[in-house]
MDAnalysis code that builds the backbone (N, CA, C; Angstrom):
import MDAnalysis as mda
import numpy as np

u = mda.Universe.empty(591, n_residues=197, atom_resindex=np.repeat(np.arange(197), 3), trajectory=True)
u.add_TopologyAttr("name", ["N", "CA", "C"] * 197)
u.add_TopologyAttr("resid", np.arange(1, 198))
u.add_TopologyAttr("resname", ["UNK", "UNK", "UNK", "UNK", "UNK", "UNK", "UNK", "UNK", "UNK", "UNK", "UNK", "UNK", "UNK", "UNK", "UNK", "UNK", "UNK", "UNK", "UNK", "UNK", "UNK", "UNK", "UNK", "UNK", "UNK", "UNK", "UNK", "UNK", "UNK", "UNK", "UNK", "UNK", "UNK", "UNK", "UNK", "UNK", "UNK", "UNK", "UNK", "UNK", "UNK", "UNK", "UNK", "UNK", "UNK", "UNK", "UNK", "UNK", "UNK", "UNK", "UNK", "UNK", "UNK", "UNK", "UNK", "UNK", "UNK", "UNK", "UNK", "UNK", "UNK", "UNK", "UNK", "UNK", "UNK", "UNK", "UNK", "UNK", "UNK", "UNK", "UNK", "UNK", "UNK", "UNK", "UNK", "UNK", "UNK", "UNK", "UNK", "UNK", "UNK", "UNK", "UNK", "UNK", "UNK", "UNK", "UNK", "UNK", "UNK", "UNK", "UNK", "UNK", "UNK", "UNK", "UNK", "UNK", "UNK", "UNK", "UNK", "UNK", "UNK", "UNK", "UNK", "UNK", "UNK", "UNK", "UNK", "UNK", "UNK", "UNK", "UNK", "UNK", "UNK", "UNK", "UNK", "UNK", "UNK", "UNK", "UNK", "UNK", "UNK", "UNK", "UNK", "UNK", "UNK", "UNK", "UNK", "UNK", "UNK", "UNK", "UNK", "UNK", "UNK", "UNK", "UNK", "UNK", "UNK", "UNK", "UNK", "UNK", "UNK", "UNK", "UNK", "UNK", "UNK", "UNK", "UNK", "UNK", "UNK", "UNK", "UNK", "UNK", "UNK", "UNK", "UNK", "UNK", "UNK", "UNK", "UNK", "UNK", "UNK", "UNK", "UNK", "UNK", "UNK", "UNK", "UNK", "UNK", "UNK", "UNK", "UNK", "UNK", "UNK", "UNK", "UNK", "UNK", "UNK", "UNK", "UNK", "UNK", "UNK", "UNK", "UNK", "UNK", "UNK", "UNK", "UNK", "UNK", "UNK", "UNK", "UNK", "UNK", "UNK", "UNK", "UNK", "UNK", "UNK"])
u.atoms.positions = np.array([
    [2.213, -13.338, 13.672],
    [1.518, -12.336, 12.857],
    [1.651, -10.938, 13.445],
    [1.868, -11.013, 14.574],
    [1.970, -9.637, 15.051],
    [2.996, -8.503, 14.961],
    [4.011, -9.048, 13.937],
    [5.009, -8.487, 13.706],
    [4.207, -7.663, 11.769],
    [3.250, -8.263, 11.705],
    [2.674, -7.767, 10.400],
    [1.901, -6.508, 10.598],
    [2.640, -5.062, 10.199],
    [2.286, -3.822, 10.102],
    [0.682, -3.970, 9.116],
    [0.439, -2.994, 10.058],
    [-0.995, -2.671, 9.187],
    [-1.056, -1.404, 8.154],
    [-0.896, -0.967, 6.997],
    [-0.685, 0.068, 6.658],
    [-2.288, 0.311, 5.800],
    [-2.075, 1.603, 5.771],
    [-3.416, 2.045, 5.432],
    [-3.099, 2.575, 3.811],
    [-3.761, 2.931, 2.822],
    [-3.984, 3.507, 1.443],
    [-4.855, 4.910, 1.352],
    [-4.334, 6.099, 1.521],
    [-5.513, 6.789, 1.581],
    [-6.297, 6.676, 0.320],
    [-7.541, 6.575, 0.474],
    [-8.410, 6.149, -0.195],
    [-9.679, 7.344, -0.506],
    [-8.869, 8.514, -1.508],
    [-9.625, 9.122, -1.737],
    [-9.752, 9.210, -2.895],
    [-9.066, 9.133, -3.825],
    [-8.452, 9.034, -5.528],
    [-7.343, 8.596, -5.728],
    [-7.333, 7.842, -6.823],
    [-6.058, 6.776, -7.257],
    [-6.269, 5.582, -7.422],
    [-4.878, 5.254, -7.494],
    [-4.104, 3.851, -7.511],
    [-4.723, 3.069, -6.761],
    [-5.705, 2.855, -5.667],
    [-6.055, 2.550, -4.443],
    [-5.823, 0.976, -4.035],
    [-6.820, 0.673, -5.305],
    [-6.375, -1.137, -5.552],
    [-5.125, -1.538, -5.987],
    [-4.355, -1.245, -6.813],
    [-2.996, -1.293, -6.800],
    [-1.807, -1.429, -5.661],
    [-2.496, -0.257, -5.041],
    [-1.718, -0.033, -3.535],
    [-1.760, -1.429, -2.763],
    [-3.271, -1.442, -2.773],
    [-3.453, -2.528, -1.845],
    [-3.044, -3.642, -2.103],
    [-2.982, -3.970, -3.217],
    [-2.360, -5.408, -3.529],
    [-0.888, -5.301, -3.331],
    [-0.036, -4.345, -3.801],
    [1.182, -4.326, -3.746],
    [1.721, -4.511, -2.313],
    [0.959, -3.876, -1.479],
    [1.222, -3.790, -0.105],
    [1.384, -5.306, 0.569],
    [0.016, -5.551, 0.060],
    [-0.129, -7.148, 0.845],
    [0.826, -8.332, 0.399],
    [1.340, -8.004, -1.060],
    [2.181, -9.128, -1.476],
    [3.755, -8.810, -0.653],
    [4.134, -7.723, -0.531],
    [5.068, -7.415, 0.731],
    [4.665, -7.274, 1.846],
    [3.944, -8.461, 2.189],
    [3.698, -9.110, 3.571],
    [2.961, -8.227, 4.804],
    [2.044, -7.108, 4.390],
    [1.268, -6.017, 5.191],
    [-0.081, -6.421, 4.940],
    [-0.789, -6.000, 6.175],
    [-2.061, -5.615, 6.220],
    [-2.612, -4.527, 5.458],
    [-3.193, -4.620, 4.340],
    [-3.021, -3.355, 3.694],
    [-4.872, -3.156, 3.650],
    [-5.230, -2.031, 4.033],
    [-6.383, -1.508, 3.702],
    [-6.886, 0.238, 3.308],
    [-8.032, 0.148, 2.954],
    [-8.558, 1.901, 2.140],
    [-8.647, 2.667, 3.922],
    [-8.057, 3.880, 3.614],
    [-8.361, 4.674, 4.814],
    [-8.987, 6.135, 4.311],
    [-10.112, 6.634, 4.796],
    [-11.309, 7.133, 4.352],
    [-11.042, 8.240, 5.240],
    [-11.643, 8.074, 6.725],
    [-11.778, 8.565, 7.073],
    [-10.758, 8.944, 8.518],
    [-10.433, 10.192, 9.411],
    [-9.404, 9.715, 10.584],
    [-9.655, 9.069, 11.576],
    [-10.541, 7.845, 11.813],
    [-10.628, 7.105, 12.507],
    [-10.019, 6.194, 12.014],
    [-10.099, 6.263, 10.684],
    [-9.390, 4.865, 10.097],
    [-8.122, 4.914, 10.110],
    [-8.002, 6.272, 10.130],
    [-6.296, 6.957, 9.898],
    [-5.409, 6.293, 11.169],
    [-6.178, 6.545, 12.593],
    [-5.700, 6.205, 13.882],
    [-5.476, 4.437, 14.084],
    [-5.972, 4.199, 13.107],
    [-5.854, 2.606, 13.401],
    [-4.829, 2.065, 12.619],
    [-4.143, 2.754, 11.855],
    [-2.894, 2.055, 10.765],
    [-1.871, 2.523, 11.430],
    [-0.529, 1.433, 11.057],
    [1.321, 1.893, 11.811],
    [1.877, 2.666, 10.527],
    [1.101, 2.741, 9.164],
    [2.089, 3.616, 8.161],
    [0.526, 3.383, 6.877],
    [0.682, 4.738, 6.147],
    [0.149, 5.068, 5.397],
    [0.904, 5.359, 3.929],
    [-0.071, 5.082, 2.661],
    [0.606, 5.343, 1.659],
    [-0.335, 6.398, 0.842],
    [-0.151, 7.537, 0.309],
    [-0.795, 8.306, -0.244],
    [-1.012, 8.294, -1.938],
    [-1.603, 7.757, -2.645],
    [-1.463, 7.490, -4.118],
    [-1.189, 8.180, -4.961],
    [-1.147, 8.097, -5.960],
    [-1.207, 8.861, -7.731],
    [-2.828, 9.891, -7.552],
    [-3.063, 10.505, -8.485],
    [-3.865, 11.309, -8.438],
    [-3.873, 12.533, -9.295],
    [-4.982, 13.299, -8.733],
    [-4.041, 14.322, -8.976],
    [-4.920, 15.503, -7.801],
    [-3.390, 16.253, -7.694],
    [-2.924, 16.870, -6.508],
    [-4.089, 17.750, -5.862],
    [-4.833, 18.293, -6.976],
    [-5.644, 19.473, -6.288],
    [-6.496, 19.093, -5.726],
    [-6.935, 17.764, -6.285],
    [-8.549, 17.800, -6.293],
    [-7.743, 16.648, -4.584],
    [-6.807, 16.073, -4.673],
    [-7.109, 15.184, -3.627],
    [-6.543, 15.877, -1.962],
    [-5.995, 17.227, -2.556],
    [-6.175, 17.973, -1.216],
    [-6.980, 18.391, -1.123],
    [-8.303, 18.887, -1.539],
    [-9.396, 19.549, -1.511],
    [-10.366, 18.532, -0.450],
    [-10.270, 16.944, -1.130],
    [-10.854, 15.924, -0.713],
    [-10.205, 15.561, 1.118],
    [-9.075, 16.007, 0.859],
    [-8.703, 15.603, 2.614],
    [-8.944, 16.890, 3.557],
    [-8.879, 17.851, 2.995],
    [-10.179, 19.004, 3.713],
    [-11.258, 18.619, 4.689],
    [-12.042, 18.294, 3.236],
    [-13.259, 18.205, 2.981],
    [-13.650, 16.925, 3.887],
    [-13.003, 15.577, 3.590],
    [-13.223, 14.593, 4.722],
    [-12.501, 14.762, 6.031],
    [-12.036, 16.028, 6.370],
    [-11.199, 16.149, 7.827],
    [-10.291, 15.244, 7.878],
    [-9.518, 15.144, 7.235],
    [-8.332, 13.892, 6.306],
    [-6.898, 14.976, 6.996],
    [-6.969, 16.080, 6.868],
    [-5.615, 16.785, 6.335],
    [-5.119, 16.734, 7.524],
    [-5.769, 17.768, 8.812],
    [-4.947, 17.742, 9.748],
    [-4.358, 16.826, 10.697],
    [-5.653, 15.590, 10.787],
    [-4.863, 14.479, 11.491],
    [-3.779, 13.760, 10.437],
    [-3.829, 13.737, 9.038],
    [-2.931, 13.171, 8.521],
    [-1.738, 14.055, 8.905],
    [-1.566, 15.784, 9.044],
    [-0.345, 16.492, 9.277],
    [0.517, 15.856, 10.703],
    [-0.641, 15.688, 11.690],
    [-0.288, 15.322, 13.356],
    [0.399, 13.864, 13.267],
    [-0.142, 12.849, 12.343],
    [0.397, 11.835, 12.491],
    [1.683, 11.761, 11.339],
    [2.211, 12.435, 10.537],
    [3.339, 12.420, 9.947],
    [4.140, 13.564, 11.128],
    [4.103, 14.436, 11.353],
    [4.777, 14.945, 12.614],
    [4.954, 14.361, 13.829],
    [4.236, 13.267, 14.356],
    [4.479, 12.483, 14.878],
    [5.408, 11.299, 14.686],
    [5.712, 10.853, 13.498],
    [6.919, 9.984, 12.871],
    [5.825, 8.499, 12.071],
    [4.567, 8.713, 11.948],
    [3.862, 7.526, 11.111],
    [4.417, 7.832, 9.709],
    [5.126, 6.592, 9.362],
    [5.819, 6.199, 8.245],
    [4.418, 6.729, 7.102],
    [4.951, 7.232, 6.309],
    [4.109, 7.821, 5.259],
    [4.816, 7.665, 3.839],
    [4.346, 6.839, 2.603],
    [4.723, 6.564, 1.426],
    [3.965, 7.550, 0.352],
    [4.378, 8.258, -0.490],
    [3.517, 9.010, -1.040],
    [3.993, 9.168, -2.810],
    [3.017, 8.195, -3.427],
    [3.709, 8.555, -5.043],
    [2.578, 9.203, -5.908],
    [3.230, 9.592, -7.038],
    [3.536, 10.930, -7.668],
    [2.341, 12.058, -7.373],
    [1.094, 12.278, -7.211],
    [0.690, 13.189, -6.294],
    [0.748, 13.286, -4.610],
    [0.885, 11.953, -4.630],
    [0.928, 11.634, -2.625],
    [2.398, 12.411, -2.461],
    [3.611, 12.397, -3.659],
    [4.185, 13.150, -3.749],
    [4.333, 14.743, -3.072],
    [3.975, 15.397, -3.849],
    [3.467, 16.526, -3.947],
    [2.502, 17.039, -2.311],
    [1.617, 15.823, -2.110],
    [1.115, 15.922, -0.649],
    [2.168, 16.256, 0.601],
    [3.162, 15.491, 0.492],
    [4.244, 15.536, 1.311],
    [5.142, 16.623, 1.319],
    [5.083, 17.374, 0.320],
    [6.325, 18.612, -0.005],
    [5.810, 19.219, 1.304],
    [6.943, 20.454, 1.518],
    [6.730, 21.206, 2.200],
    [6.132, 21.839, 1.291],
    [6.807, 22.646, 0.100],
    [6.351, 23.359, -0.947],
    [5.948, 23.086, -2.360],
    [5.400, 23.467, -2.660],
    [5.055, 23.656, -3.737],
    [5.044, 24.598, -4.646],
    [6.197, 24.316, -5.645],
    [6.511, 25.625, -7.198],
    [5.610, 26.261, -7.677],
    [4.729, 25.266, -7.789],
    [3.420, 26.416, -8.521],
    [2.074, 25.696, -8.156],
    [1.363, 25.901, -6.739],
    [0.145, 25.304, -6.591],
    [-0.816, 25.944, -7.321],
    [-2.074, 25.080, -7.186],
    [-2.780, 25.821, -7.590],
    [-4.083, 26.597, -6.334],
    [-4.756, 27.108, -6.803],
    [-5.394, 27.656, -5.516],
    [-6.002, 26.989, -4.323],
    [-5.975, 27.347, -3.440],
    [-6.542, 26.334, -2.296],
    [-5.755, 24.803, -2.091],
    [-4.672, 24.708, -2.838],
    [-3.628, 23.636, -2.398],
    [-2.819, 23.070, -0.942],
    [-3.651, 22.500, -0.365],
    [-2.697, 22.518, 0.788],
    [-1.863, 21.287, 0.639],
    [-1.028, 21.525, 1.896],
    [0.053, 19.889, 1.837],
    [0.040, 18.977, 3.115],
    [0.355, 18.338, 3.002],
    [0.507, 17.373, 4.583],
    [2.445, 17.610, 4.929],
    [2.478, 17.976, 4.429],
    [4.620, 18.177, 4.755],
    [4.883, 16.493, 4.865],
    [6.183, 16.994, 5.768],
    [6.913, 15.512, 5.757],
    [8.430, 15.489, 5.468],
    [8.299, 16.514, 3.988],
    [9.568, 16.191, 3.463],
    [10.070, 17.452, 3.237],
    [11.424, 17.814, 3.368],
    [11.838, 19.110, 3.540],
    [11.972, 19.318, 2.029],
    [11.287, 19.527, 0.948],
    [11.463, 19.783, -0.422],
    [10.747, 20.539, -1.337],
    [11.005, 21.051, -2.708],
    [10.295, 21.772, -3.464],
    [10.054, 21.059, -4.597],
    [8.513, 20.825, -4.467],
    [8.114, 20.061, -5.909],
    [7.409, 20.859, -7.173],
    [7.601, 20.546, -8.601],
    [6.749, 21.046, -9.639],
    [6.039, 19.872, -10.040],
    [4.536, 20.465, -10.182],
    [3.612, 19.538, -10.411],
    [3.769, 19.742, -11.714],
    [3.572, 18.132, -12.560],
    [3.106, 17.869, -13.326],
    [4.376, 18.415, -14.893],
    [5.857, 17.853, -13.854],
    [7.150, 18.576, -14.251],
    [7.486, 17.632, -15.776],
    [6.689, 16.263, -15.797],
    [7.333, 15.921, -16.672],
    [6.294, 15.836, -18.032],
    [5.404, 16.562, -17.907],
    [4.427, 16.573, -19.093],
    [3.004, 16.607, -18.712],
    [2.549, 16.724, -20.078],
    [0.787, 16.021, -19.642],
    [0.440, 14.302, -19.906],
    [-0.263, 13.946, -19.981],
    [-0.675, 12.769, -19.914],
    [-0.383, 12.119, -20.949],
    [-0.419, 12.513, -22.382],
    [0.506, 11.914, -23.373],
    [1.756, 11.677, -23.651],
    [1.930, 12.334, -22.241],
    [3.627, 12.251, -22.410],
    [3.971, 11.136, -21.531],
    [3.210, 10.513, -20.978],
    [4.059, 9.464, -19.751],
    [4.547, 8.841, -20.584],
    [5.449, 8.084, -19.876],
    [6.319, 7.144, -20.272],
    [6.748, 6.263, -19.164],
    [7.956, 5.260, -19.447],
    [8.098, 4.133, -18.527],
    [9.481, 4.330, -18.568],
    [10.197, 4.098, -17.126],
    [11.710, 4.318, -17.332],
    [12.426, 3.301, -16.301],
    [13.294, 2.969, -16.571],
    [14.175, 2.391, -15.363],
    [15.042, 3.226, -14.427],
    [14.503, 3.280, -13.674],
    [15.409, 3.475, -12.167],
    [16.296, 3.409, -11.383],
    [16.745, 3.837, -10.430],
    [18.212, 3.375, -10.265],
    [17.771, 3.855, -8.825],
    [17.385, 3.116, -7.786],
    [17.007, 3.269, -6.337],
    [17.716, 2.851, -5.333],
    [18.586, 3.837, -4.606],
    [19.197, 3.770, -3.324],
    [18.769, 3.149, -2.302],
    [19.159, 1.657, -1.984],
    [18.588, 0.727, -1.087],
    [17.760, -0.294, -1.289],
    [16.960, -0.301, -2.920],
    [16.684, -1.127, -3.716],
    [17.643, -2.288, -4.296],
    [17.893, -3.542, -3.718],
    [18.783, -4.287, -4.727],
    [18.015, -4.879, -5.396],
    [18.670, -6.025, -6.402],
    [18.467, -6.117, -7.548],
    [18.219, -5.480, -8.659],
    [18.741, -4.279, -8.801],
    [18.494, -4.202, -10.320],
    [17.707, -2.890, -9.979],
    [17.240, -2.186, -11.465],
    [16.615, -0.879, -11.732],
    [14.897, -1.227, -11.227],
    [14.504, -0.417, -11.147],
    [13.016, -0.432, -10.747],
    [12.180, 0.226, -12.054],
    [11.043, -0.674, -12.263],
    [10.754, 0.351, -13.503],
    [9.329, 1.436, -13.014],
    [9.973, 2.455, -13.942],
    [8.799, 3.827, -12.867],
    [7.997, 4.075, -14.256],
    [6.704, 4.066, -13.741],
    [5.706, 4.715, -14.828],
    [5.372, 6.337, -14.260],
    [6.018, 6.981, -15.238],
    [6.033, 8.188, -14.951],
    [4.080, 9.296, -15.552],
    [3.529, 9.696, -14.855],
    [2.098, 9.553, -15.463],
    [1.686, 10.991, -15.353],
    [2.166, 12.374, -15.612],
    [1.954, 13.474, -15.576],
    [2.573, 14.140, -14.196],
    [4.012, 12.994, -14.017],
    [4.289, 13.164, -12.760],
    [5.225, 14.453, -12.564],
    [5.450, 14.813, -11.440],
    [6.136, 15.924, -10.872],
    [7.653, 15.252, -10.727],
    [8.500, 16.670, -10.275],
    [9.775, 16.080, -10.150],
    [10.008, 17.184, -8.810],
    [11.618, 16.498, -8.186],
    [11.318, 17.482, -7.164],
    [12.999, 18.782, -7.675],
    [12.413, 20.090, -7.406],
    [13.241, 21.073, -7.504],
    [14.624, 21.137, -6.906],
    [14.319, 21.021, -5.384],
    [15.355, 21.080, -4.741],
    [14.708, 20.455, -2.887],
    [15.742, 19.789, -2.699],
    [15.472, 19.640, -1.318],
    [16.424, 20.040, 0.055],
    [16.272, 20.475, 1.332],
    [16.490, 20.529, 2.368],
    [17.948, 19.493, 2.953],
    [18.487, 19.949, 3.844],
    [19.531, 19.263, 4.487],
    [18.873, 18.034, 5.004],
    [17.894, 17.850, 5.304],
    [17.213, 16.580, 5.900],
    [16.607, 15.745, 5.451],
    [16.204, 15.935, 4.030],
    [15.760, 14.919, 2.935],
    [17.402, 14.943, 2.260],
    [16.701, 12.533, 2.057],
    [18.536, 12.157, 1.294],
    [17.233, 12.192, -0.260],
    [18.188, 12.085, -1.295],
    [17.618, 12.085, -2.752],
    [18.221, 10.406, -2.774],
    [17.152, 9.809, -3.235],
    [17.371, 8.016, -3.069],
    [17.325, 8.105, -5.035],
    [16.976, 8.839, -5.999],
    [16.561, 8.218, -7.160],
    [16.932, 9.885, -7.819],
    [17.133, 9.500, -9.190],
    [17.500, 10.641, -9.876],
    [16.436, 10.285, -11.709],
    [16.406, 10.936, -12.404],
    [16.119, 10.334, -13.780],
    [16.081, 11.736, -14.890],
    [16.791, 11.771, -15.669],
    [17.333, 12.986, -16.172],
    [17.656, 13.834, -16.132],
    [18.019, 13.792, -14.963],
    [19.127, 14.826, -14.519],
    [18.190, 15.754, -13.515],
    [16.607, 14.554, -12.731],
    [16.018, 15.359, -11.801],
    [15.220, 14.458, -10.787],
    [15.458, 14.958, -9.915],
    [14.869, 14.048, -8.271],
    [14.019, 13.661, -8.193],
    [13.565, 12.289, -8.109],
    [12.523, 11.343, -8.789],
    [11.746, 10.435, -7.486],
    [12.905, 10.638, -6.275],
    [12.565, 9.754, -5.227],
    [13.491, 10.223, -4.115],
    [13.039, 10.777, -3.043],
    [13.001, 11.336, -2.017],
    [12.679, 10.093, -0.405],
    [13.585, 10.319, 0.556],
    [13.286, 10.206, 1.866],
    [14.019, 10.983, 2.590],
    [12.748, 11.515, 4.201],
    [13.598, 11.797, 4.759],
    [12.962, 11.091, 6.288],
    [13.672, 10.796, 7.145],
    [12.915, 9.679, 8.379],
    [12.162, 8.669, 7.786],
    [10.815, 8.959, 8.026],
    [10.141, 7.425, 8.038],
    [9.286, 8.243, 6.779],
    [9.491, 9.292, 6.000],
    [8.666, 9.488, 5.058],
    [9.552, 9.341, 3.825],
    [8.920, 8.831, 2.762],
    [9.709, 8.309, 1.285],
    [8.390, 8.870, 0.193],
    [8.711, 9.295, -0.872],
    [7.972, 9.896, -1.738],
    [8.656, 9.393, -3.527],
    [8.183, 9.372, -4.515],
    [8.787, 8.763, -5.644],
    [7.199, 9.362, -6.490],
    [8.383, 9.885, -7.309],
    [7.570, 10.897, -8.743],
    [6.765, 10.060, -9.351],
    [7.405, 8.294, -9.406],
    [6.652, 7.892, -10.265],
    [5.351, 6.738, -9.831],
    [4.808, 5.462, -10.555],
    [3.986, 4.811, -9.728],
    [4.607, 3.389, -9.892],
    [5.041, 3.052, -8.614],
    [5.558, 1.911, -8.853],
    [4.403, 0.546, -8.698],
    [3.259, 1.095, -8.040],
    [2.250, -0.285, -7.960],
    [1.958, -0.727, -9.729],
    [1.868, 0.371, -10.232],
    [1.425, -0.148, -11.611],
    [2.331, -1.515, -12.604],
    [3.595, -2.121, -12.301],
    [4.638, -2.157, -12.574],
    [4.105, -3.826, -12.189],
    [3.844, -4.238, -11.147],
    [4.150, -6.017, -10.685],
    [5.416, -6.273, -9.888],
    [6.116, -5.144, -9.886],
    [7.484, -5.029, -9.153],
    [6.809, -4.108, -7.437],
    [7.403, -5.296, -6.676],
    [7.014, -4.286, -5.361],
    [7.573, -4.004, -4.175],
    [9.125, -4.191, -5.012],
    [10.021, -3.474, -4.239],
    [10.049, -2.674, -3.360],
    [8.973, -1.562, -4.084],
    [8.861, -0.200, -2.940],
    [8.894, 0.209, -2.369],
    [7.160, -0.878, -2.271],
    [6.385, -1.457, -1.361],
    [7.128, -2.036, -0.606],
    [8.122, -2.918, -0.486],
    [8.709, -3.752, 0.630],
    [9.786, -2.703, 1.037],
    [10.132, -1.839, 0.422],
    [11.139, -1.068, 1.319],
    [10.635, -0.093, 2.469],
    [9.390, 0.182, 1.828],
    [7.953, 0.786, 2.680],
    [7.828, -0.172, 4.185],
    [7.040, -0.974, 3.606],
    [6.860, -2.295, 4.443],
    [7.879, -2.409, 5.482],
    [9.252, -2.556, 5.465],
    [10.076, -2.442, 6.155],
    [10.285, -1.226, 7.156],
    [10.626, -0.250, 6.113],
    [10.148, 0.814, 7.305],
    [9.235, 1.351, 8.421],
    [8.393, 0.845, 8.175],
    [6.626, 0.999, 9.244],
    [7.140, -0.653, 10.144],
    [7.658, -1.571, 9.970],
    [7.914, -2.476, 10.463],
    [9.219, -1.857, 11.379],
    [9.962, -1.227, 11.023],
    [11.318, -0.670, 12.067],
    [10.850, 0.170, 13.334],
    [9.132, 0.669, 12.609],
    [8.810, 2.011, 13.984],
    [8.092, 1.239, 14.538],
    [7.257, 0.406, 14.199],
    [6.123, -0.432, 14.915],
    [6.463, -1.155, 16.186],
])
């Protein structure tokens, strides 16, 4: 068992239960991380769906942000979809006020690039290092990314715009793959926090 990574969910808004299940069926310890004590006790974290403002405001506010910045600068594997997204940019196209980020990923994201909420939709995927087959992404007022850095690879594309991002032990994806029953992702996640551990 000791080869079984413990990964944490930040657990401030979102997907949370989703996460967690997805996590655990790709063979992790998966639990809610609240606060940074809880933060210090996980080998890789996943940051959820959301939405962006309010859940940087919330990692402020719970003293969430800066140990989450120290431990992704440090190399803790960090998963972040479609606002956990956006958490990870370096930048951001058009924040809104008081937006901060946790970095991670050398890139420029637009929030909320592919519509409003009536517009989601469901798409198949095409994921670099994913086998079997397309992944299906529920796309949910998600962002896309602009442009990225020499040090982020682009793993996913979807109309002609950057959908899924890694660079080291951090991976980010516009869309939500827990929602899906597919947990691919998740196990490519899983794997990775298992390579640093």
């Amino acid at each position: 068992m000791s080869d079984t990574p413990v990964i944490g969910v930040l657990a401030l808004q979102g997907d949370v239960r989703e996460h967690l299940i997805a996590l655990a069926s790709a063979d992790a310890l998966a639990r809610p991380v609240r606060r940074p004590e809880e933060l210090a006790e996980v080998d890789g974290l996943v940051i959820p769906g959301g939405e962006s403002t309010t859940m940087s405001k919330l990692a402020v506010l719970f003293g969430m942000m800066e140990p989450l910045r120290e431990r992704v600068r440090a190399g803790m594997p960090v998963y972040g979809t479609c606002a956990g997204m956006i958490l990870l940019a370096e930048k951001i196209l058009d924040p809104r006020s008081g937006q901060e980020t946790a970095g991670g990923i050398d890139m420029i994201v637009r929030r909320n690039a592919f519509g409003r909420q009536n517009e989601s939709f469901e798409a198949a995927v095409e994921v670099a290092g994913i086998e079997g087959g397309s992944v299906e992404g529920v796309f949910i007022r998600a962002p896309w990314v602009e442009s990225v850095g020499a040090g982020a690879e682009v793993i996913a594309e979807h109309g002609g715009h950057i959908v899924a991002v890694r660079q080291g032990n951090v991976l980010a994806t516009s869309f939500h793959p827990e929602l899906t029953g597919d947990h691919r992702m998740h196990a490519l996640f899983v794997d990775m926090v298992r390579a640093v551990k």
